[in-house]
N, C-alpha and C positions, 0 to 999 in steps of 0.2 A: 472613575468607575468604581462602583461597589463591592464589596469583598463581603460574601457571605458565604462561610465556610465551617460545615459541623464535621467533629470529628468524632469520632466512636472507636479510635484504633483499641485503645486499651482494651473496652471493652468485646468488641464485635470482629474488629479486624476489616473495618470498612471505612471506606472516606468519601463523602458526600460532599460536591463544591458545585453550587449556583452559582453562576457569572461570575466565578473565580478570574481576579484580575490576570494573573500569567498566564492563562491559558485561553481566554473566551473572546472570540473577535465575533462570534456570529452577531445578526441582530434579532434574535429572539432569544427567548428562554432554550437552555439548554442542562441535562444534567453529565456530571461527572460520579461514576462509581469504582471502589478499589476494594479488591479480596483478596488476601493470602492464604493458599491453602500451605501448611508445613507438609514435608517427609514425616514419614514414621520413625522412629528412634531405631529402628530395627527393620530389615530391608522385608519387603511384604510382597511378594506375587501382586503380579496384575497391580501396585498402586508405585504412585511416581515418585523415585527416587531421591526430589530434588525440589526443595521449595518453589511453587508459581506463585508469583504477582500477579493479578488479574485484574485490568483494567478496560472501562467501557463509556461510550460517550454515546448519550442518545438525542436525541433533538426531540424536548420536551414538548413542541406546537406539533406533534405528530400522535394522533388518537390512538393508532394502530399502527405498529412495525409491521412491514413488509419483508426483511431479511434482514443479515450482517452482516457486515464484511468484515472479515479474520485478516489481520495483520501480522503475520509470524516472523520476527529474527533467527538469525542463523546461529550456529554453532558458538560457545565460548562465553568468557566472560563478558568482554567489549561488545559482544551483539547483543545480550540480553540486556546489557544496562540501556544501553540502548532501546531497546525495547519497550522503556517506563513510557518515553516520552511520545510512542505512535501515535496514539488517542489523541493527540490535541495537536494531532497537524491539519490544518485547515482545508488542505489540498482533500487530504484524504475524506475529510469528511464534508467535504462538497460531494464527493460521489456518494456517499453514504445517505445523503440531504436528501439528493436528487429521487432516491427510489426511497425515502423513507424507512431507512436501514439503520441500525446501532451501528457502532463500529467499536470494535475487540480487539484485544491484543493483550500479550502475556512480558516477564518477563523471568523468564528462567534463572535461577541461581545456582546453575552448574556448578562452579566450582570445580573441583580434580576430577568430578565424575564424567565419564565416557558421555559424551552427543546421542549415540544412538538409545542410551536410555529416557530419553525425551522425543528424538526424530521421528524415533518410531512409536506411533500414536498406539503400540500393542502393549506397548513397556509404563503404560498408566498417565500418557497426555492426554490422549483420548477421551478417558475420562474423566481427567481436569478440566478439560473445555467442557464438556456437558454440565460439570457439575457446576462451572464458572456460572454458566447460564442458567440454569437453576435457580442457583445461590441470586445473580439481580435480577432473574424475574420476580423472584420476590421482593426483594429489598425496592425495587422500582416499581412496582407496583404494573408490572408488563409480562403477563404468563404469557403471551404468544413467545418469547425469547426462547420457550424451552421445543415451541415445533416450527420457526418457518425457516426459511432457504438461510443456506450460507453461500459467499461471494468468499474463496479463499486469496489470499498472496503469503507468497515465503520465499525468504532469500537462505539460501544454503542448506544446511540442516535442516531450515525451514521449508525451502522446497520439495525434500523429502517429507517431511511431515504432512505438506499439503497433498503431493502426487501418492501419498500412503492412505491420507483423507477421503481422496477420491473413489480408492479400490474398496475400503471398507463404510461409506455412506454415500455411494453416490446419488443417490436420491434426494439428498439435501442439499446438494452442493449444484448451484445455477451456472460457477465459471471457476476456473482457476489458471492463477498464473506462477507458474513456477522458476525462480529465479538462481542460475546458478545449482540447481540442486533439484533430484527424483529419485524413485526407489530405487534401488542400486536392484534391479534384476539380476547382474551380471553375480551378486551374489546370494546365497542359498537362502537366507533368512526374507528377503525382499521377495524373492520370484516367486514364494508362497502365498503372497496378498492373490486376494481374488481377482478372477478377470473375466468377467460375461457382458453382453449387451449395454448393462446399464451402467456399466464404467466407461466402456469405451464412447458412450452415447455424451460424456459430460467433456462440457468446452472446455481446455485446455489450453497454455499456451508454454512452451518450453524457453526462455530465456537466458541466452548464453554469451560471455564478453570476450570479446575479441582475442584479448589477451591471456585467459586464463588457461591456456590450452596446457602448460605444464602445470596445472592443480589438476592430475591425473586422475583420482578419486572422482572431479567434477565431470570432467570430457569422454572421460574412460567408460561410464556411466552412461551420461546423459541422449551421447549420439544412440548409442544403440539402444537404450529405453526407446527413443523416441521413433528408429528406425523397426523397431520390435510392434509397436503402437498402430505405426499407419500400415505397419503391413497386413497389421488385423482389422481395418477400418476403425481405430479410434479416432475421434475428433479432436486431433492435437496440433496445435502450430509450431514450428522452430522459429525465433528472430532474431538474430544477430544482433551484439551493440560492439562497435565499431571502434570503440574509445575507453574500454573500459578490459580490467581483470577480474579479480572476485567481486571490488565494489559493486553496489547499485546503480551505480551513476546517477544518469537522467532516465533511468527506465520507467519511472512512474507513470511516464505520458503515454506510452504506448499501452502501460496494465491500465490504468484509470481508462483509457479507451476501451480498451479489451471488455473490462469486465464491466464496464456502463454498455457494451453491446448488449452481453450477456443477462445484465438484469433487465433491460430493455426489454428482452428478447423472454425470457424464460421467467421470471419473478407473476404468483400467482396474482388475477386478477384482482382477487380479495384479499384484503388486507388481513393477516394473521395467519391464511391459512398454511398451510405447509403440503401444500401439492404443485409442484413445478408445471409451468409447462412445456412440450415436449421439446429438443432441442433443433433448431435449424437445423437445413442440409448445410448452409454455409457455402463456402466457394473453397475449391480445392486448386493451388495453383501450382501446375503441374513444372517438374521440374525443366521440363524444357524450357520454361519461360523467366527460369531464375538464374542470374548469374553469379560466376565465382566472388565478385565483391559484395553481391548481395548476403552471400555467405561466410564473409570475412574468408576465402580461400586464395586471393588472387596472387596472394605474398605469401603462400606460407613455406618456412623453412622448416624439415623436416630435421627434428632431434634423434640423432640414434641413442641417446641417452637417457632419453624419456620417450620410449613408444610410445606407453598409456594416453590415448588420448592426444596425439598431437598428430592428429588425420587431414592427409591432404585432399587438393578440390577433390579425386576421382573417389578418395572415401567419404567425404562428406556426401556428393552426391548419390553413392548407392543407400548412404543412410536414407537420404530424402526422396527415391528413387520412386515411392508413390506419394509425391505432392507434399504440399504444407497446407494444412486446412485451415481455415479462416474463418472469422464470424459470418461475414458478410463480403461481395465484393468490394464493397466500398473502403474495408478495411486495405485492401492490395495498396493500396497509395499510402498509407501510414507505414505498411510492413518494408515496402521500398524506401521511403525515404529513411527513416528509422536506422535500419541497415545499413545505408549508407554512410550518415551523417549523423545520426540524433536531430535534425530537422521534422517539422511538421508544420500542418498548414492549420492557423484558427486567424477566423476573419472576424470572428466576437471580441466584442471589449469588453474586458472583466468590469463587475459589477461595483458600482459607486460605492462609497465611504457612507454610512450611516451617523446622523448622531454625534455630527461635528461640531469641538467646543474648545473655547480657548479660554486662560485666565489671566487673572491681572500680572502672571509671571510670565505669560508665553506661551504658556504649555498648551499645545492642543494634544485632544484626543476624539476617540474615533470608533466607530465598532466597525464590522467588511463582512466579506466572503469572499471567501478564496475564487477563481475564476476553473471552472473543472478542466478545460480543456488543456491550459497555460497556469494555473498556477497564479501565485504572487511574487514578484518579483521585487517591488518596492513601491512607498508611495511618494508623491510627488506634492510638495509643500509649495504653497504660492502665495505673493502679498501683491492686492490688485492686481490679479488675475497674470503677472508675472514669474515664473519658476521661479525659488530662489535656495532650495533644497530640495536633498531627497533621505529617506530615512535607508539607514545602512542594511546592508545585508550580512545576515546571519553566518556562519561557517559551515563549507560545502565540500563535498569531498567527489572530486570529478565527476562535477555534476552543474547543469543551470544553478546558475546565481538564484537565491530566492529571500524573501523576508525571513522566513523561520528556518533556516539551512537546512541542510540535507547532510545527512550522518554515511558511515559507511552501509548500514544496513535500511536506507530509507526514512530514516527516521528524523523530526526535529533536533535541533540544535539543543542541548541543556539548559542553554540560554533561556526559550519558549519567551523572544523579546514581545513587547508590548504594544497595539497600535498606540505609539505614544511620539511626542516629537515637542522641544521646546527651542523656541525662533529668538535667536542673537538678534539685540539693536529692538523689542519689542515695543511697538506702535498703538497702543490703544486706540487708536482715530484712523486706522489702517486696517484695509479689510484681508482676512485670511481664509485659505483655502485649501483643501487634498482633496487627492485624486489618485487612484489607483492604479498601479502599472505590471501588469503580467508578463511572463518571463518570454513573450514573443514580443514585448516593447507596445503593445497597443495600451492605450490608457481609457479609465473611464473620464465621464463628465468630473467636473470640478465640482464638490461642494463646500459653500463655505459656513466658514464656523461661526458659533453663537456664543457670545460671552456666557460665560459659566462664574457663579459667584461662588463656591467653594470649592 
């Protein structure tokens, strides 16, 4: 695979990578862009306290963007580094594919300085995102970046950032999913975001793990945000994950759903434009019809040492006490299973291996796409139509197994391994073959490889 990569940091502060081999599985042209805005040397109103990295992936066989989807990490060191590596997870930018969308992400350089001077998009992120976009509408040669829809997700800090997103543009914003994190109403600086019709009217989804109920700041928060919401008719969903604390888990499969409704649903007919359209009534599923496991409540032992936030079933359900809003009914079968288990139902088989080639060492390679529903899981290597490997999986942190792992904050692995794989005992006179396998174990067709002479 070819390596063709210009770099301009010294001078511009941008990085420009075509078919960058560590990062690029699609099978078409696609670009990678990178901006660093600094802090000011001296602390400035209204401007952000804290270096952002800013990174963006667009899928270059697309004439016209349709929206973006913002990938936001959470609070801290370890989530922003984290952070570098969003842009080139495959998963994500399968949904990105799908609607003809960029896909964005930052990575904050916090450092000792306080979370909320970035959570809160008042405190100059805000502005760093618009200006992010700005800055590659030009550099890419894509002015609609600076008006169509955004598709938000954030985990922690992030989720505030996003659910603060909301209250202050919600007119550009088509879905948001918020993970672990929302505007702390419950304190003075948050409850002052706005809140009329056209915030509550934007799809929503509140996501919270089983286990975090003593990260008090989280739970303490987020119930009654969300309880605060539906009882003004905002369109917000609660979902349980069943298996997890602060991490991400496997949450992706229910946002990647989520918010593939949501652009489905709302993203302008015309490409570029930036006028939404209006949001579904959706399906409202009333609390009678949800149960305490559905809610992680069925177990819970109440802490007299930690109130904050560690609500049993009878307070969870007054939070929920009018319904959990939804995209769609159809969504009701993901939101239940989900809760349960981290289960879900895809009967599609992720998409075949592109561009399969082997050399006189072994080595095959390969370009994909990720499978939107399930993800990639790993691929499946065969000589004469017999399995005889599989290529390893990345490092995941309780979450599905997947080729590029899954970070605490959703993110790829640092690794960003390669569709690459070389065959012990190699046969030139022996035919080879992959095949792709998504993290519900379904596999694509087998294709086989073409001798590659360099």
């Amino acid at each position: 695979m070819k390596r063709f990569t210009i770099l301009f940091a010294a001078l511009t502060g941008v990085w420009l990578a075509f078919g960058t081999a560590s990062t690029v599985c699609a099978d078409e042209p696609q670009e990678y862009f990178e901006k660093t805005f600094f802090a000011p040397e001296t602390p400035v109103e209204g401007k952000l306290a804290m270096d952002a990295e800013w990174r963006i992936w667009i899928p270059s066989d697309v004439k016209t963007l349709r929206g973006v989807v913002v990938h936001q990490h959470g609070c801290g060191t370890g989530s922003g580094d984290g952070g570098r590596t969003a842009v080139y997870d495959w998963h994500w930018q399968a949904l990105a594919r799908k609607h003809d969308c960029a896909l964005i992400a930052v990575s904050y350089r916090q450092g000792d300085l306080a979370c909320e001077l970035w959570c809160d998009p008042r405190n100059g992120s805000a502005q760093s995102f618009l200006d992010a976009l700005d800055y590659f509408a030009e550099v890419s040669g894509r002015p609609e970046l600076t008006r169509v829809p955004w598709a938000l997700w954030g985990h922690s800090g992030g989720g505030q950032w996003v659910g603060s997103m909301c209250s202050l543009y919600p007119k550009r914003i088509a879905g948001a999913w918020l993970r672990s994190g929302c505007p702390d109403t419950v304190a003075k600086t948050f409850d002052e975001l706005p809140m009329n019709d056209d915030v509550r009217n934007v799809p929503m989804m509140l996501n919270l793990g089983k286990y975090e109920f003593d990260f008090g700041i989280v739970w303490g928060s987020c119930w009654p945000y969300f309880g605060k919401m539906r009882a003004q008719g905002a369109k917000i969903g609660l979902i349980m994950d069943p298996k997890t604390h602060h991490e991400t888990g496997s949450s992706r499969y229910p946002a990647i759903r989520f918010l593939d409704d949501c652009l489905t649903a709302r993203l302008p007919d015309e490409a570029g434009s930036d006028v939404l359209r209006p949001t579904p009534e959706g399906f409202v599923l009333p609390i009678e019809q949800i149960t305490d496991k559905e809610i992680c409540a069925d177990d819970v032992v109440k802490n007299p040492e930690k109130p904050d936030g560690n609500y049993d079933a009878a307070e969870r359900r007054e939070f929920m006490k009018d319904g959990v809003w939804l995209p769609n009914k159809e969504y009701v079968d993901v939101w239940r299973k989900y809760s349960v288990d981290c289960t879900f139902d895809d009967t599609t088989n992720p998409p075949e291996p592109t561009d399969v080639t082997v050399d006189k060492n072994g080595t095959l390679k390969w370009k994909c796409r990720a499978d939107i529903e399930s993800g990639l899981r790993t691929f499946i290597i065969y000589c004469e139509g017999e399995e005889i490997a599989k290529t390893p999986t990345a490092p995941c942190v309780n979450s599905r197994e997947t080729f590029q792992g899954v970070m605490y904050s959703d993110t790829p692995d640092f690794s960003l391994p390669e569709p690459t794989f070389t065959i012990e005992n190699y046969d030139p006179d022996r035919s080879y073959s992959v095949a792709a396998e998504n993290t519900n174990g379904l596999r694509s067709e087998k294709v086989v490889a073409k001798f590659r002479f360099n």
